[in-house]
C-alpha positions in Angstrom: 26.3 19.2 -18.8 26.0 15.8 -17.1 23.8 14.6 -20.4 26.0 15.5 -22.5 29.2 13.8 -20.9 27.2 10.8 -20.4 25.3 11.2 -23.6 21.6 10.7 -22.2 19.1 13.0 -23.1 15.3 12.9 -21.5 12.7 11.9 -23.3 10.0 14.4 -23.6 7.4 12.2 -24.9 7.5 10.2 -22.0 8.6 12.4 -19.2 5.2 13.9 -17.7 4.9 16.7 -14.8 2.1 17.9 -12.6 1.4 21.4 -11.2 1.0 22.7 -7.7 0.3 25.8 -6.6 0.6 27.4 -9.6 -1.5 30.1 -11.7 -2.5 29.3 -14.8 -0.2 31.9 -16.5 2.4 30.0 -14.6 1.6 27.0 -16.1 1.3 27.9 -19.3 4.9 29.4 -19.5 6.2 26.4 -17.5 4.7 24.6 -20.5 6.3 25.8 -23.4 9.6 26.4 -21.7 10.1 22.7 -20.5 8.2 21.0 -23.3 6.5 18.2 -21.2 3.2 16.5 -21.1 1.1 18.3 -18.3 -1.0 15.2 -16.3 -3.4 15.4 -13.6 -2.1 12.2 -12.0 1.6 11.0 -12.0 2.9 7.1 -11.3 6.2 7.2 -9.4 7.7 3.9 -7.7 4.7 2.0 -7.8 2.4 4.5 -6.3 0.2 7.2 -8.1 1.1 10.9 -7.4 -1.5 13.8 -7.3 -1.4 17.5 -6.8 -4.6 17.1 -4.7 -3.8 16.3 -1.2 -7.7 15.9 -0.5 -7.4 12.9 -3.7 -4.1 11.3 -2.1 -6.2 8.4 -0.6 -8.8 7.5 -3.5 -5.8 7.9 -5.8 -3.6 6.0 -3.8 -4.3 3.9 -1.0 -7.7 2.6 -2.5 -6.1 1.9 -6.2 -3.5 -0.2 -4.1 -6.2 -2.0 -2.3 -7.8 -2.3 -5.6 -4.5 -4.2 -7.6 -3.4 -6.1 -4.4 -7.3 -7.8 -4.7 -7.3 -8.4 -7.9 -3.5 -10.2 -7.2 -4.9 -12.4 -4.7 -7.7 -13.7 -6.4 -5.0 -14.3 -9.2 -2.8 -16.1 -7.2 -6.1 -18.0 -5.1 -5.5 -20.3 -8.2 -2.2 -21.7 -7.3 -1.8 -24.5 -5.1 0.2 -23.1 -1.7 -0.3 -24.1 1.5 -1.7 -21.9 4.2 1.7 -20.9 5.8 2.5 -20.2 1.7 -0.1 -18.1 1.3 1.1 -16.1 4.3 4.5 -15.8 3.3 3.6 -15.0 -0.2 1.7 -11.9 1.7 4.3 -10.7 3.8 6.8 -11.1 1.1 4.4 -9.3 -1.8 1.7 -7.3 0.0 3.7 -6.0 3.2 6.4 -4.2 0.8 3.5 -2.7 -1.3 1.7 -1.6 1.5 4.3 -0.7 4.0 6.4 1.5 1.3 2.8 3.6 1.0 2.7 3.6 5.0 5.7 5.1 5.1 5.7 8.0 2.7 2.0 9.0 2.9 0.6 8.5 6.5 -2.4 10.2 6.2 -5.4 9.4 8.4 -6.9 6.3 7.5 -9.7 4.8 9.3 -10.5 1.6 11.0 -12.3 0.5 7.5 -9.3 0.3 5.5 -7.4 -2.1 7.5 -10.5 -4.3 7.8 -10.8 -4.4 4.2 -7.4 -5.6 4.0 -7.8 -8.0 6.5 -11.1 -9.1 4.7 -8.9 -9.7 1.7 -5.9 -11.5 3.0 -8.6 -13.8 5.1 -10.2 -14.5 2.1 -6.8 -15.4 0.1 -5.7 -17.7 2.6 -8.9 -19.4 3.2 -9.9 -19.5 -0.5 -13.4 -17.8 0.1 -14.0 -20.8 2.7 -15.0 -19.9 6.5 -11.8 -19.2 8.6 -10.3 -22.2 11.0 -8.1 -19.6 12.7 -9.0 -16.9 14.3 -7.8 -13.5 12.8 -5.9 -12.7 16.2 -4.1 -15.9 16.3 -2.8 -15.3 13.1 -1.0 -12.3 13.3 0.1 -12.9 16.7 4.2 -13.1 16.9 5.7 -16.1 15.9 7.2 -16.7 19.6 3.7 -16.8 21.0 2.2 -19.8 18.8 1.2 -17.3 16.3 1.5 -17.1 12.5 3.2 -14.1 12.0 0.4 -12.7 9.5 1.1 -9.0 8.8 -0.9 -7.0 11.2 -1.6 -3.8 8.8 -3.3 -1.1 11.4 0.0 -2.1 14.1 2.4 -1.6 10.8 0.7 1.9 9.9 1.1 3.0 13.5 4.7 2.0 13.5 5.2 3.5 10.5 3.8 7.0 11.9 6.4 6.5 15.2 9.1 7.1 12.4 8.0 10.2 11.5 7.2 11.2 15.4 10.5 10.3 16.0 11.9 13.3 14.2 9.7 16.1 16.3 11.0 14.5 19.4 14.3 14.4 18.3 14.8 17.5 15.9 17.5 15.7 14.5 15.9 15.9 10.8 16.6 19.4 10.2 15.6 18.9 6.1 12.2 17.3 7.1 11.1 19.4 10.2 11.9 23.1 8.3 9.5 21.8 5.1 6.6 20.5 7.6 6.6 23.1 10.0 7.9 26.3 8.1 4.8 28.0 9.5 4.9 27.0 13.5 4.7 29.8 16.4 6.3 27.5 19.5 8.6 24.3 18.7 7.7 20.5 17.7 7.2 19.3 21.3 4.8 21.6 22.2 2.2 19.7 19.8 3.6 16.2 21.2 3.2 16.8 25.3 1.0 20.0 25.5 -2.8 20.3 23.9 -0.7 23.0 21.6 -3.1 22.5 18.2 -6.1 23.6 20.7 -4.1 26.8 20.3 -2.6 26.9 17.3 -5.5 25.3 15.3 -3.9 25.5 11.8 -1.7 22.7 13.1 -4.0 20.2 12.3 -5.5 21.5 9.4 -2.4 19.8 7.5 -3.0 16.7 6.0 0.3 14.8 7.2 0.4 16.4 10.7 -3.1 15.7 11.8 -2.6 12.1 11.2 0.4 11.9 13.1 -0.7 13.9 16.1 -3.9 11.7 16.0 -1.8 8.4 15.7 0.5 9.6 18.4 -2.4 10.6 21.0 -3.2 7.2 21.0 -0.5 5.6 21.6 0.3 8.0 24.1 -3.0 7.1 25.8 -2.5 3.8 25.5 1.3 3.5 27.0 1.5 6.4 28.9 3.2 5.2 31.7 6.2 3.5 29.6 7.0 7.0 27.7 9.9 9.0 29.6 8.2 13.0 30.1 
């Protein structure tokens, strides 16, 4: 009714969809009764979509990596200064890699973020041996620092985000999709060893990252977080 009011109409030989969890008989009558192209692979916002969760960082994360490389040795051309070439990362790269953060925190490991500090050093010191201590330049701003995006401490606050919702249940939508299949409540995972229980817990691909992120941060501040 709406595309006929507004006179738009969707364009079948561009609009693509991807399947998940469904049989192939499923598929097939999905098929013919929407008309669209059927892809492995989907590119929504920037990122790529999969039905695979166990592809989500090869398909994703690493392509990312992959095209924010190839930027910087593109842009290694131009003549910035180094506080340019930090800015031009925390006004290009952080968006980019933060939006990803955000709505996929799955596990990554200590690799990836060296990687991407490997990069950015490289981009900001065309190729040459760092002057500057990677340390000193992603310390804050207020502490003599540079400001450089720390990626591992913007993944981890990215993960509070979604930790934020179990310990405040507030995000009824959210916590009913992820944890339609729990036997006690949301803060039994977050202050009790619950998953050693309940070991399907952490067999989901969003939850184990965030219970593994949150352990250690917990461990780490355990004295500042109210019980």
């Amino acid at each position: 009714r709406y595309g006929e009011v507004a006179e738009l109409t969707i364009n079948k030989d561009k609009t693509k969809m991807i399947f998940k969890n469904l049989t192939g008989k499923q598929k097939k009558k999905l098929k013919e009764v929407m008309g669209l192209q059927i892809v492995k692979i989907i590119k929504y916002l920037g990122i790529w979509l999969t039905a695979r969760c166990s592809r989500i960082k090869e398909d994703i994360h690493l392509k990312l990596v992959s095209e924010i490389k190839k930027d910087l040795e593109k842009w290694g051309k131009l003549q910035l200064s180094i506080l340019g070439r930090i800015v031009t990362i925390k006004m290009n790269i952080l968006p980019r890699i933060l939006f990803l953060f955000q709505n996929t925190p799955i596990k990554l490991e200590k690799s990836f973020f060296k990687e991407l500090n490997k990069i950015t050093m490289k981009f900001i010191w065309l190729g040459k041996k760092p002057r500057i201590k990677l340390s000193f330049l992603q310390d804050n701003r207020c502490r003599r620092g540079f400001g450089l995006s720390a990626w591992e401490l913007y993944y981890k606050a990215a993960i509070l985000t979604w930790i934020k919702d179990w310990a405040n249940l507030r995000n009824k939508r959210v916590l009913t999709l992820e944890g339609h299949n729990l036997e006690v409540g949301w803060h039994a995972f977050m202050w009790n060893p619950a998953e050693k229980i309940y070991t399907h817990f952490n067999r989901h691909i969003i939850r184990c990252s965030l219970l593994k992120v949150w352990k250690e941060i917990k461990q780490k501040h355990y004295m500042k977080i109210p019980g």
